[in-house]
N, CA, C and O of each residue as an XYZ file, in Angstrom:
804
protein
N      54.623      6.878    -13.678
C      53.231      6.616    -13.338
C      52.374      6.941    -14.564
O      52.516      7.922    -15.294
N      51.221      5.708    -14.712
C      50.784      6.023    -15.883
C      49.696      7.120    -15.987
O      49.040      7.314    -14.964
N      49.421      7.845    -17.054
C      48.327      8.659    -16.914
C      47.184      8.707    -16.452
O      46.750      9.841    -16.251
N      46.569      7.905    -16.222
C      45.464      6.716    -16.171
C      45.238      6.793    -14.515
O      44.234      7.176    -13.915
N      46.616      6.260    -13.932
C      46.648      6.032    -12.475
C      46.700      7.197    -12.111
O      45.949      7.299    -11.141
N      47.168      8.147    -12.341
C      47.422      9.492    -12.114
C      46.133      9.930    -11.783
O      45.834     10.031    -10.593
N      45.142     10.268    -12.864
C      44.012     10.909    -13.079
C      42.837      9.951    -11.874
O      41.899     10.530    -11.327
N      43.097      8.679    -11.680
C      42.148      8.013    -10.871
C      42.806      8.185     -9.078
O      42.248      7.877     -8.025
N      44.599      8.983     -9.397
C      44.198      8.808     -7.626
C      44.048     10.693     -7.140
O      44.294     11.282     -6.088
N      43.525     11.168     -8.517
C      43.529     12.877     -8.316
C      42.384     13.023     -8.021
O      42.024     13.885     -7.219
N      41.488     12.113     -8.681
C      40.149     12.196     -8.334
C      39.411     11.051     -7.062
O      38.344     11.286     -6.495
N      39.936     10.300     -6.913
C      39.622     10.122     -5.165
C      40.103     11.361     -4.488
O      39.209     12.097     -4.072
N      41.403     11.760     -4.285
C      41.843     12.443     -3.543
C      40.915     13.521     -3.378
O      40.796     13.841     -2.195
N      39.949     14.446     -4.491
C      39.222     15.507     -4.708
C      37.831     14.703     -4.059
O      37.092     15.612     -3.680
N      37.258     13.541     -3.813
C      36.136     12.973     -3.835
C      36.251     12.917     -2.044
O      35.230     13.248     -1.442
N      37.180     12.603     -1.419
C      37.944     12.778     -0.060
C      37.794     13.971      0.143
O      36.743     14.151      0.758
N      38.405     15.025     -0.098
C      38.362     16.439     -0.038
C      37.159     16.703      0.401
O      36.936     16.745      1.611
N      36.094     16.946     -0.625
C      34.791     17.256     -1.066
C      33.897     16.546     -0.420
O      32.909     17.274     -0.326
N      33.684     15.529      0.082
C      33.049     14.828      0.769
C      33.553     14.309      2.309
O      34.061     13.190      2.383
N      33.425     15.023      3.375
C      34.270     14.049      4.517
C      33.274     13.522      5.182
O      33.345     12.832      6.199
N      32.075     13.948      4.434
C      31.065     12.783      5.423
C      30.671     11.492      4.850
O      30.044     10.688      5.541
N      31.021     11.216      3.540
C      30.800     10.074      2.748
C      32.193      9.243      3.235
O      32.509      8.183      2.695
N      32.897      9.788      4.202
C      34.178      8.966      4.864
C      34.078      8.528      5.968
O      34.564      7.470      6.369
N      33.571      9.135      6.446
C      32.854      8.596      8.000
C      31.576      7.599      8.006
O      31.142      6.876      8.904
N      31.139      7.817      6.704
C      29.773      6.644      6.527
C      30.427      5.634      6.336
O      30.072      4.654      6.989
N      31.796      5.444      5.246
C      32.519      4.277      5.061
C      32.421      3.319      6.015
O      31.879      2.217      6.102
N      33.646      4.615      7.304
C      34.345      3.772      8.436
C      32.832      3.156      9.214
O      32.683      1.981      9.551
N      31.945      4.096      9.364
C      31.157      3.351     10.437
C      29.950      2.245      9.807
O      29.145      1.703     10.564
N      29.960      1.984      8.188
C      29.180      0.914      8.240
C      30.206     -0.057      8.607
O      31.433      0.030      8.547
N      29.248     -1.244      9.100
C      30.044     -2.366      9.346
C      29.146     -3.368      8.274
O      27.926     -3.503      8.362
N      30.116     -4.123      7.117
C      29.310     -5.020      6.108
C      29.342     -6.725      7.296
O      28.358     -7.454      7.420
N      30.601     -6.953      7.935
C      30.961     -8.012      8.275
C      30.223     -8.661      8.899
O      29.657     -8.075      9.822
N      29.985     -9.761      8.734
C      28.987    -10.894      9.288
C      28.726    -12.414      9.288
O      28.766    -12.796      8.119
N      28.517    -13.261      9.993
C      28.870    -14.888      9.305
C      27.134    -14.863      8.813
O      26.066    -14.322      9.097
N      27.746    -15.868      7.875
C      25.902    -16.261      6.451
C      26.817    -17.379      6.097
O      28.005    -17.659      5.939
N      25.283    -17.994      6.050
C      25.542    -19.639      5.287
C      26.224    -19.206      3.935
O      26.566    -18.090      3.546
N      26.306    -20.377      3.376
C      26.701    -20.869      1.764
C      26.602    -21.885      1.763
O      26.384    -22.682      2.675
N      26.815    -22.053      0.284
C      26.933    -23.341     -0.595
C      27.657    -23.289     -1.776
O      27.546    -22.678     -2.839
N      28.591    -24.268     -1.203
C      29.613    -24.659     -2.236
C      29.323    -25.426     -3.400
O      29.072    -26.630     -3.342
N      29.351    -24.736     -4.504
C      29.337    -25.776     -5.424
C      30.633    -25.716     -6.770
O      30.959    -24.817     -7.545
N      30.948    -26.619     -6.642
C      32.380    -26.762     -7.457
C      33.023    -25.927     -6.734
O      33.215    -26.208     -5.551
N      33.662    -24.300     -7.460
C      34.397    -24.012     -7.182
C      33.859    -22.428     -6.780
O      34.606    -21.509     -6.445
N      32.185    -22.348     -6.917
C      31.615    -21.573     -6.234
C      31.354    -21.324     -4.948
O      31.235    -22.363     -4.299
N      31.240    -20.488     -4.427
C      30.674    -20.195     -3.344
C      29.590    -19.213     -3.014
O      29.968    -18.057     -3.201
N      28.539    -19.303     -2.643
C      27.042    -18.903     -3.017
C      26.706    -18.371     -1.375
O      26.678    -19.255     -0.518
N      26.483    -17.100     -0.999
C      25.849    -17.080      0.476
C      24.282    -17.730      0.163
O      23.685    -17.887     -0.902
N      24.025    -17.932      1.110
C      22.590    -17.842      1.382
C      22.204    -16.767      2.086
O      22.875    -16.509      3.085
N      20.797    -15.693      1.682
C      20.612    -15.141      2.556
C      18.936    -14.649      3.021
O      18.255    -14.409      2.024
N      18.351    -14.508      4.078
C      16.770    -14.732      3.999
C      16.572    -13.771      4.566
O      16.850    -13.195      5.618
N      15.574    -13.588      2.944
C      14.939    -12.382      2.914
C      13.046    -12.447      3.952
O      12.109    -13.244      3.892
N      13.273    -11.238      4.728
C      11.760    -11.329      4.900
C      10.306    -12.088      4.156
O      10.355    -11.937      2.935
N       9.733    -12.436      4.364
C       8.139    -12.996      3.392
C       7.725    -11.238      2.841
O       7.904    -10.147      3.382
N       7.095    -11.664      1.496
C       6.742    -10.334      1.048
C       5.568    -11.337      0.127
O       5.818    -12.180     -0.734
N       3.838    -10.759      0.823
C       2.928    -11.435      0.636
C       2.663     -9.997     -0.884
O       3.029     -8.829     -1.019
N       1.796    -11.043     -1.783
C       1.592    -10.172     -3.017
C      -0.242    -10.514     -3.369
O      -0.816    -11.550     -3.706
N      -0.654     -9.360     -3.147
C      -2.132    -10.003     -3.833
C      -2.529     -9.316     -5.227
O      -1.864     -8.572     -5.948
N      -3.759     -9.784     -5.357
C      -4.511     -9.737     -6.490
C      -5.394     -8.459     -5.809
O      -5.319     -7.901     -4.715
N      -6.227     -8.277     -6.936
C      -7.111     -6.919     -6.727
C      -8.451     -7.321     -5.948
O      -9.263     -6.657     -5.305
N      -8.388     -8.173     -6.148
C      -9.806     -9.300     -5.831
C      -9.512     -9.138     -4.166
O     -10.340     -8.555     -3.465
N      -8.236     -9.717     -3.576
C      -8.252     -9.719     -2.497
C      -7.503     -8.583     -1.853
O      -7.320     -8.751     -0.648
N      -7.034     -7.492     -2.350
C      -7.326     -6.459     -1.909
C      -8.411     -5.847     -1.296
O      -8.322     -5.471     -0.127
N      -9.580     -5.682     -2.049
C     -11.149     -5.518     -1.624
C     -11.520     -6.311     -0.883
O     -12.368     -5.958     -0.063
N     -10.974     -7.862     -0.877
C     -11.825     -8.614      0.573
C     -10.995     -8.355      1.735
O     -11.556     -8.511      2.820
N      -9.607     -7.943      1.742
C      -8.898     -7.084      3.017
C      -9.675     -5.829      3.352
O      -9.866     -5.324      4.458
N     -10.023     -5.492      2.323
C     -10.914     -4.073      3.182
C     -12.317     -4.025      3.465
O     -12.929     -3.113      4.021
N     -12.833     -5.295      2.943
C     -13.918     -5.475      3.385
C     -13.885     -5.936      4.743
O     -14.504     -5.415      5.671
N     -13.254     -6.776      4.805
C     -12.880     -7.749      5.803
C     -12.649     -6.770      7.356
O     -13.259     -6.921      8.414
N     -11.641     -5.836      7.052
C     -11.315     -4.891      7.881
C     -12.682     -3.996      7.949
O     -12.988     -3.958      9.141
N     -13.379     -3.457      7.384
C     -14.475     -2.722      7.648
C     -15.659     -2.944      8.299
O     -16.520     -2.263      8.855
N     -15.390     -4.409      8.001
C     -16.707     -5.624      8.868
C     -15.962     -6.162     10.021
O     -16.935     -6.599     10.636
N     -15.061     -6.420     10.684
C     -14.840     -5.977     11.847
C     -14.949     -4.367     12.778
O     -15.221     -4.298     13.977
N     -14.739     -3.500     12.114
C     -14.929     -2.070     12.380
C     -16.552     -1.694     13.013
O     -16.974     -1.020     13.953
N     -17.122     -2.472     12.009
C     -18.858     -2.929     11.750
C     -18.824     -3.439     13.308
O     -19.110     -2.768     14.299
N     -18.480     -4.545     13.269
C     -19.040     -5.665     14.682
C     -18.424     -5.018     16.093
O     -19.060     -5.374     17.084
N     -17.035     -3.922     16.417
C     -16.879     -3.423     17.310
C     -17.864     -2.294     17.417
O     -18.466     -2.211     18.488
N     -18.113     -1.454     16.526
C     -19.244     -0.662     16.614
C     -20.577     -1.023     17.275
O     -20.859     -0.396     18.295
N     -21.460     -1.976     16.819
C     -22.519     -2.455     16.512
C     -22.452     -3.263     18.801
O     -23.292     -3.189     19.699
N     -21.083     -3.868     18.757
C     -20.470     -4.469     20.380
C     -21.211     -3.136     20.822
O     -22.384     -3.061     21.188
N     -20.260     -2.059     20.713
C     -20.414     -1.020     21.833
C     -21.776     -0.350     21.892
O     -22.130      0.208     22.931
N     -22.574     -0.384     20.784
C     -23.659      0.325     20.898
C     -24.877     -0.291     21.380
O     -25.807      0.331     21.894
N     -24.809     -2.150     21.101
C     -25.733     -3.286     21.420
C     -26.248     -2.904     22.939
O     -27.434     -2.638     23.135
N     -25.268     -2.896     24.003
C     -25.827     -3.114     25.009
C     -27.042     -1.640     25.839
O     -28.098     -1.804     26.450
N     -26.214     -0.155     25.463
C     -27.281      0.946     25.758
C     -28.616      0.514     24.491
O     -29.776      0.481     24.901
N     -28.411      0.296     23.431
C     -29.957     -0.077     22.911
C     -31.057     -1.303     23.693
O     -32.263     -1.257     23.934
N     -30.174     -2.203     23.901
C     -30.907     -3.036     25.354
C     -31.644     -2.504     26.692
O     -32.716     -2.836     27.199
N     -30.830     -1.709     27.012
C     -31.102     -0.742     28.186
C     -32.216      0.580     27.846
O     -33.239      0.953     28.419
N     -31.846      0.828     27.236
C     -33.164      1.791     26.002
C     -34.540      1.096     26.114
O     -35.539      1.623     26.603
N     -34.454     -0.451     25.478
C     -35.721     -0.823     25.161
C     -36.216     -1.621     26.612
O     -37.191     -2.371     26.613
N     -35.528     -1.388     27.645
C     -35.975     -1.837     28.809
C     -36.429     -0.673     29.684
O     -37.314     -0.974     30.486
N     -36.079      0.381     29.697
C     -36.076      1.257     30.541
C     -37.550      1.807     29.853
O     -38.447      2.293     30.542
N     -37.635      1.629     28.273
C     -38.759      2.650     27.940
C     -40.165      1.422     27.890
O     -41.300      1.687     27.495
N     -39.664      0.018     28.426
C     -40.784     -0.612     27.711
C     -41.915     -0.516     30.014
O     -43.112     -0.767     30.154
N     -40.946     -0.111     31.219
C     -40.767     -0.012     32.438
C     -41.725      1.366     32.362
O     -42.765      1.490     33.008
N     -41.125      2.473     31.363
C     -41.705      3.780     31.800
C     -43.107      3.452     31.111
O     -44.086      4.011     31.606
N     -43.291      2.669     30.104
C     -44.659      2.365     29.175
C     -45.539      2.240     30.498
O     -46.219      3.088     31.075
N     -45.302      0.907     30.782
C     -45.644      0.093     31.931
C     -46.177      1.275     33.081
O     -47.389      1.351     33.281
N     -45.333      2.100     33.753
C     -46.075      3.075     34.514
C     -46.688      4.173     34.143
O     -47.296      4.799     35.012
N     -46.673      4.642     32.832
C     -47.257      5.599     32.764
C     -48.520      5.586     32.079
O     -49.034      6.565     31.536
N     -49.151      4.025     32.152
C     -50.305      3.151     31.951
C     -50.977      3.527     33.181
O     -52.190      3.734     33.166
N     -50.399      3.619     34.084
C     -51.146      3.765     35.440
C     -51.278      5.142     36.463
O     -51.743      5.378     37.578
N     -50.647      5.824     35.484
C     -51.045      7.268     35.629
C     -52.326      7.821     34.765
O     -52.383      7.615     33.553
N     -53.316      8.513     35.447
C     -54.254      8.528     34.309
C     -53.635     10.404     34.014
O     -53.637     11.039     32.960
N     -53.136     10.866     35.514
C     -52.936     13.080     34.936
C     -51.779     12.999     33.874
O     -50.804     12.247     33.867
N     -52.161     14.014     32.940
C     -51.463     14.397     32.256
C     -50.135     14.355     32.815
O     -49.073     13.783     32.567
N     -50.771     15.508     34.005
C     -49.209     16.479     34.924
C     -48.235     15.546     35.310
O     -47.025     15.714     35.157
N     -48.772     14.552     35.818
C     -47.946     13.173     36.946
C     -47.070     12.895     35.462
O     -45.880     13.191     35.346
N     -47.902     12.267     34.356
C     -47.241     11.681     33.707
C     -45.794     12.395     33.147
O     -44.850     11.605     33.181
N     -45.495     13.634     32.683
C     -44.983     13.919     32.615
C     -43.795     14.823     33.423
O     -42.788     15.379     32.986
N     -44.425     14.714     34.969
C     -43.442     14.762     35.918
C     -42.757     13.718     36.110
O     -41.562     13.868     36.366
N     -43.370     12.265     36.034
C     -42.350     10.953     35.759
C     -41.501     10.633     34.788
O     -40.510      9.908     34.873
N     -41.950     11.234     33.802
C     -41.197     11.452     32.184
C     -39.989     12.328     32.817
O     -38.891     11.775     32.874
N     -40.071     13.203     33.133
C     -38.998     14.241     33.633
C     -37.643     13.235     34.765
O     -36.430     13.097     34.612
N     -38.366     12.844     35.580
C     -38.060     11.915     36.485
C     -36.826     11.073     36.125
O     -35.664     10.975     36.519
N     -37.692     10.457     35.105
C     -37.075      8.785     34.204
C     -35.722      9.298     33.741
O     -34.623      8.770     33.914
N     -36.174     11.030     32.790
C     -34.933     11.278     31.794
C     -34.352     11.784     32.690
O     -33.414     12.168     31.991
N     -33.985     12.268     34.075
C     -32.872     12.291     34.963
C     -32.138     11.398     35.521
O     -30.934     11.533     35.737
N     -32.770     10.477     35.779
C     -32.200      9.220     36.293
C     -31.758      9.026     35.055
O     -31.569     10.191     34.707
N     -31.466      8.372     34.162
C     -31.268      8.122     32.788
C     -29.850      8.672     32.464
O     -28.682      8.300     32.577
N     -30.583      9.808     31.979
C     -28.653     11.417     32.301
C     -27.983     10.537     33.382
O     -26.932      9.944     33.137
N     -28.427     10.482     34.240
C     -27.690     10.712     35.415
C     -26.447      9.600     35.481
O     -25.288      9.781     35.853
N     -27.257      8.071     34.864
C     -26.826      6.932     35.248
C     -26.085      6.647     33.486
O     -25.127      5.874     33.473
N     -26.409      7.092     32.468
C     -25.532      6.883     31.349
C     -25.274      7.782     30.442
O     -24.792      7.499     29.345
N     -25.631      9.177     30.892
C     -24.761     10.716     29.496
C     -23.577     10.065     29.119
O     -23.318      9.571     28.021
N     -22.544     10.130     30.618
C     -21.219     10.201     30.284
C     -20.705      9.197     29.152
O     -19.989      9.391     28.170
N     -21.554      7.649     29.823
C     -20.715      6.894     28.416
C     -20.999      6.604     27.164
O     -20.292      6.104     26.289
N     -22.959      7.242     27.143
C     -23.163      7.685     25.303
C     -22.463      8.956     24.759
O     -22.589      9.053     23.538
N     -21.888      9.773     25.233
C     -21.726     10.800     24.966
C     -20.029     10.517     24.446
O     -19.417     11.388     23.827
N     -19.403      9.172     24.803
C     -18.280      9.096     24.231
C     -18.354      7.678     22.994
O     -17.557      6.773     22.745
N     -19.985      8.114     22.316
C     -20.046      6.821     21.106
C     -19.447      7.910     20.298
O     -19.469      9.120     20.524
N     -18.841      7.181     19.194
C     -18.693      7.862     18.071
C     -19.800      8.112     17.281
O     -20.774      7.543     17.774
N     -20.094      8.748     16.214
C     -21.085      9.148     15.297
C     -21.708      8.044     14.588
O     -22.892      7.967     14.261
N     -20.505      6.944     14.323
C     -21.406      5.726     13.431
C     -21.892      5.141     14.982
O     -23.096      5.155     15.236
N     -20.978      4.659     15.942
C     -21.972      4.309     17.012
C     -23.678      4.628     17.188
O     -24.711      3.979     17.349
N     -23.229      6.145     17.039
C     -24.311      6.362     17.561
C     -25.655      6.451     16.367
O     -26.809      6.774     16.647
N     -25.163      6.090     15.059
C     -26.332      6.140     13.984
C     -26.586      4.574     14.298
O     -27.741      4.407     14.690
N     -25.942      3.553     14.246
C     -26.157      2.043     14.866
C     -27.077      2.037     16.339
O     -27.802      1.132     16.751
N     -26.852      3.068     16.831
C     -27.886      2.454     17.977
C     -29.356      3.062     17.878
O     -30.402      2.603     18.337
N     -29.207      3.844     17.387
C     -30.643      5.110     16.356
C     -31.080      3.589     15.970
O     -32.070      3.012     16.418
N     -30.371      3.192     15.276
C     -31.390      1.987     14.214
C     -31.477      0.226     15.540
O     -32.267     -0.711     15.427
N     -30.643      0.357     16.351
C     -30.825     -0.707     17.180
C     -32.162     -0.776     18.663
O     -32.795     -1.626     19.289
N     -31.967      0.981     18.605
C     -33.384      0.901     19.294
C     -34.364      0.760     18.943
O     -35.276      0.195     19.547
N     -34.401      1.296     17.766
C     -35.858      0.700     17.037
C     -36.140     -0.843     16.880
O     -37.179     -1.502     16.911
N     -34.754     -1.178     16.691
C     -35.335     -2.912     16.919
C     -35.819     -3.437     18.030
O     -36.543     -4.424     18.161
N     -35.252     -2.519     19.049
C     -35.439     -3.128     20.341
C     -37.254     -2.822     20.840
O     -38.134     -3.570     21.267
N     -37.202     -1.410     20.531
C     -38.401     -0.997     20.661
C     -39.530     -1.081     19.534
O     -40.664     -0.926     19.987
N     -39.430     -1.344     17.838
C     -40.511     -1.556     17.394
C     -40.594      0.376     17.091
O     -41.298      0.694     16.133
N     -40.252      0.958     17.485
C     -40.579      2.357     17.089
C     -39.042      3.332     16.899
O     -38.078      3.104     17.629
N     -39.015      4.306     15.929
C     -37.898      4.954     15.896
C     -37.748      6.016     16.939
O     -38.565      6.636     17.621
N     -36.467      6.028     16.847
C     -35.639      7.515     18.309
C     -36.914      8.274     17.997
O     -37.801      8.419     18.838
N     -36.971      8.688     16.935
C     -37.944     10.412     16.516
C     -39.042     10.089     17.593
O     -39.161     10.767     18.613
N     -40.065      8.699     17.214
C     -41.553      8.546     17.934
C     -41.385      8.351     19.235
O     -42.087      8.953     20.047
N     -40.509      7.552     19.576
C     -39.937      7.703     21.182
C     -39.859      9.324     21.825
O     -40.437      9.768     22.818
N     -39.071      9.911     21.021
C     -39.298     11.462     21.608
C     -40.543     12.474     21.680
O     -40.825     13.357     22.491
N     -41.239     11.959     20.403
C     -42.214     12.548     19.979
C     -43.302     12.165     20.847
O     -44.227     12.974     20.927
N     -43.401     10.826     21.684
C     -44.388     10.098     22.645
C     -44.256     11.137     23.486
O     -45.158     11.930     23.756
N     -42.768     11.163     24.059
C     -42.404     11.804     25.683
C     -42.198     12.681     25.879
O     -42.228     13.177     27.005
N     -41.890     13.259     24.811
C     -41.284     14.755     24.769
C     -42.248     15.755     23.994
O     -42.537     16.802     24.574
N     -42.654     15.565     23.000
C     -43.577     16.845     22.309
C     -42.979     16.485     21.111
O     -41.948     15.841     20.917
N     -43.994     17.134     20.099
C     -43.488     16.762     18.642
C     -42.079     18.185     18.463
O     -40.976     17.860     18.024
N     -42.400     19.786     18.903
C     -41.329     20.348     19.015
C     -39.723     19.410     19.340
O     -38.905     19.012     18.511
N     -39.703     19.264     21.022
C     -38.569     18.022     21.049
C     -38.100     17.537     20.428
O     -36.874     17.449     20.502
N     -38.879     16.892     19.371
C     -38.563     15.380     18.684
C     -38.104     15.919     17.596
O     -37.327     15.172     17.002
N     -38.432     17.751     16.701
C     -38.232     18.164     15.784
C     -36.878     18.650     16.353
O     -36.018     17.813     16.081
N     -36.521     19.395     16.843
C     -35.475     20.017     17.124
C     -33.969     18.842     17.579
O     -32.786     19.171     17.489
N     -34.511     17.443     18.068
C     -33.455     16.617     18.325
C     -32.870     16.400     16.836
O     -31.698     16.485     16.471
N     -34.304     16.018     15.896
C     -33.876     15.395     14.971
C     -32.683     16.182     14.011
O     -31.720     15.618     13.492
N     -33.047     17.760     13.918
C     -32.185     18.401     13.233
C     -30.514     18.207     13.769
O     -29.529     18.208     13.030
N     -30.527     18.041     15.287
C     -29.081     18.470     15.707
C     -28.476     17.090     15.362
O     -27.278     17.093     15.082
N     -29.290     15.635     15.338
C     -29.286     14.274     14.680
C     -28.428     14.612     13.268
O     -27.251     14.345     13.030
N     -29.572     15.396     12.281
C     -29.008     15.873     11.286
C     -27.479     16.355     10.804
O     -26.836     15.826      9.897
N     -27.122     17.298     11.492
C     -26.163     17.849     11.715
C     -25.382     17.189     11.564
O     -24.513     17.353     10.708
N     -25.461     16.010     12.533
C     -23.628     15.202     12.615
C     -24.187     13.388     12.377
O     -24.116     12.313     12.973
N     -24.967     14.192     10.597
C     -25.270     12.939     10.131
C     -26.102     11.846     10.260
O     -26.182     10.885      9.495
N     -26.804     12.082     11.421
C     -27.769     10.522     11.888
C     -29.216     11.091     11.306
O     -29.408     12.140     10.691
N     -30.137     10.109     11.678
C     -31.448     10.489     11.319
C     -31.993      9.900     12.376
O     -31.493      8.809     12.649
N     -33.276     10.444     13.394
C     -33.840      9.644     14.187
C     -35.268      8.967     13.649
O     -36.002      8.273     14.353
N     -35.497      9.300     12.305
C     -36.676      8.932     12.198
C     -36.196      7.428     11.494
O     -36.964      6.466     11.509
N     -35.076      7.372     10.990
C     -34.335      6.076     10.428
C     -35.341      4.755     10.981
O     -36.046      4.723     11.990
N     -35.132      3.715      9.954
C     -36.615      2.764     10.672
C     -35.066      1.197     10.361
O     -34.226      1.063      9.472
N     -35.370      0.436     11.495
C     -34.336     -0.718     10.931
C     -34.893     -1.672     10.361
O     -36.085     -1.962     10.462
N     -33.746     -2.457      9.465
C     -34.579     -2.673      8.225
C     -33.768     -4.069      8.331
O     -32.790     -4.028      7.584
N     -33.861     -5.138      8.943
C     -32.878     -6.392      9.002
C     -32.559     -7.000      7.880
O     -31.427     -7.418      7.640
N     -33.823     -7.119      6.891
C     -33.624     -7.788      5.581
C     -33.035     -6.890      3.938
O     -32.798     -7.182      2.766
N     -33.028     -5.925      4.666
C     -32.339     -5.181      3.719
C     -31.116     -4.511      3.759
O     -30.050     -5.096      3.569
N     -31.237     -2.945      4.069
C     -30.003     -2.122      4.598
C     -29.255     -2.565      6.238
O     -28.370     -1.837      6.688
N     -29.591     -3.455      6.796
C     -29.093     -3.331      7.862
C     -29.052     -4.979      8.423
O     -29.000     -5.383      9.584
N     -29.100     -5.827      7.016
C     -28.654     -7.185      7.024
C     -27.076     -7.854      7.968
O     -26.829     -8.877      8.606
N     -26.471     -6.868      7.666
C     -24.978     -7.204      8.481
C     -25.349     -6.942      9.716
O     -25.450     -7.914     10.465
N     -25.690     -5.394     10.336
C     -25.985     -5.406     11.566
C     -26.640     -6.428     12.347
O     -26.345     -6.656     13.520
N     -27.768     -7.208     11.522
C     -28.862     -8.035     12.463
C     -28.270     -9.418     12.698
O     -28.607    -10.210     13.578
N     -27.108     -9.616     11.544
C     -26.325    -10.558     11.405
C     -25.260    -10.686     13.370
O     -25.215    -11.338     14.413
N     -24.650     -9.524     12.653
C     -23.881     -9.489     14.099
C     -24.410     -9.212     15.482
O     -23.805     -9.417     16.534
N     -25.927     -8.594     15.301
C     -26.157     -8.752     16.954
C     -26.745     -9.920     17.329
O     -26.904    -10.301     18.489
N     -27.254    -10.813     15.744
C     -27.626    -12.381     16.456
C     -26.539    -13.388     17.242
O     -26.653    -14.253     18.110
N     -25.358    -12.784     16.435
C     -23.821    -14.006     16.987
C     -23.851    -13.114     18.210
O     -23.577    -13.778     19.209
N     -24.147    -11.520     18.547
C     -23.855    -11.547     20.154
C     -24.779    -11.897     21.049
O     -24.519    -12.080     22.239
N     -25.906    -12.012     20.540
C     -27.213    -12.837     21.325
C     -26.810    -14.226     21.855
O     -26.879    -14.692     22.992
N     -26.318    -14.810     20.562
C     -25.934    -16.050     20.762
C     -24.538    -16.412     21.212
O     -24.395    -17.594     21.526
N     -23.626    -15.736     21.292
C     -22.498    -15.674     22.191
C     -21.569    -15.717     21.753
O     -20.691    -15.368     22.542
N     -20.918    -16.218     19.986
C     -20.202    -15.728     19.424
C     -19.160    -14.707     18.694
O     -18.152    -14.703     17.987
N     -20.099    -13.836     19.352
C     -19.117    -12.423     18.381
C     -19.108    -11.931     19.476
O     -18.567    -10.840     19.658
């Protein structure tokens, strides 16, 4: 036996030894399988298909994440559209009666009134907007109403109220005195609540 063969079956034998789990991976892959080919001459060629593997540019990298962020935008802007509706109806109703109160006292026993019914009939499901939700509807009531969260509070509530909301606003980022601005900062928003006006989005 030549030296050669010697030394190559001493060292499987040690590679066996030393490894018995690289022996059991052997036995249990299975390679076997039928795959096309193509014969040519005296070749034989599998064919074999590989998954699609899409490749972009940098360019459209950024319009994937734009793209994705402006949908993110229009589910937001969905969920918050309809309580800003309800906002600018309920407060344009309390306007309306508290025109026809001339006491102070009444008026703001109906004010009291309104913001219970109010709690009563929608805390639970503003209270599960998220934070951008809820800075989108800060700026959607004002569209609705022509005046920001802050002056709305500040009407009904006391300028204290309206100071102390605004800070806890602060806190987790929003601003109530925020004013909406369609032609400028808040061009996309006015964009997407026209397609839900109009029935598209």
């Amino acid at each position: 036996m030549s030296r050669y063969k010697l030394t190559y079956i001493l060292l499987l034998t040690i590679l066996l030894a030393v490894s018995p789990k690289l022996t059991a991976q052997t036995k249990e892959k299975d390679n076997s399988g039928v795959t096309r080919v193509v014969i040519e001459g005296s070749d034989t060629i599998p064919i074999i298909e590989l998954p699609e593997l899409r490749v972009y540019d940098r360019r459209e990298l950024d319009y994937l994440y734009l793209k994705r962020k402006y949908r993110r935008l229009i589910r937001n802007v969905k969920k918050a559209y309809p309580y800003s509706k309800i906002a600018g109806e309920k407060l344009q109703e309390l306007d309306d009666q508290l025109a026809s109160i001339d006491n102070e006292k009444e008026q703001k026993e109906h004010v009291k009134k309104a913001e219970k019914e109010i709690l009563g009939q929608f805390e639970k499901e503003v209270r599960k907007l998220t934070v951008t939700q809820g800075i989108i509807l800060v700026k959607l009531i004002d569209r609705e109403t022509g005046r920001s969260s802050y002056q709305v509070i500040k009407e009904l509530k006391g300028s204290i109220t309206a100071f102390f909301w605004q800070g806890i606003a602060r806190i987790f980022g929003n601003n109530l005195k925020a004013e909406y601005d369609p032609e400028g900062d808040d061009k996309v928003i006015e964009d997407i609540v026209r397609g839900i006006e109009a029935g598209f989005i």
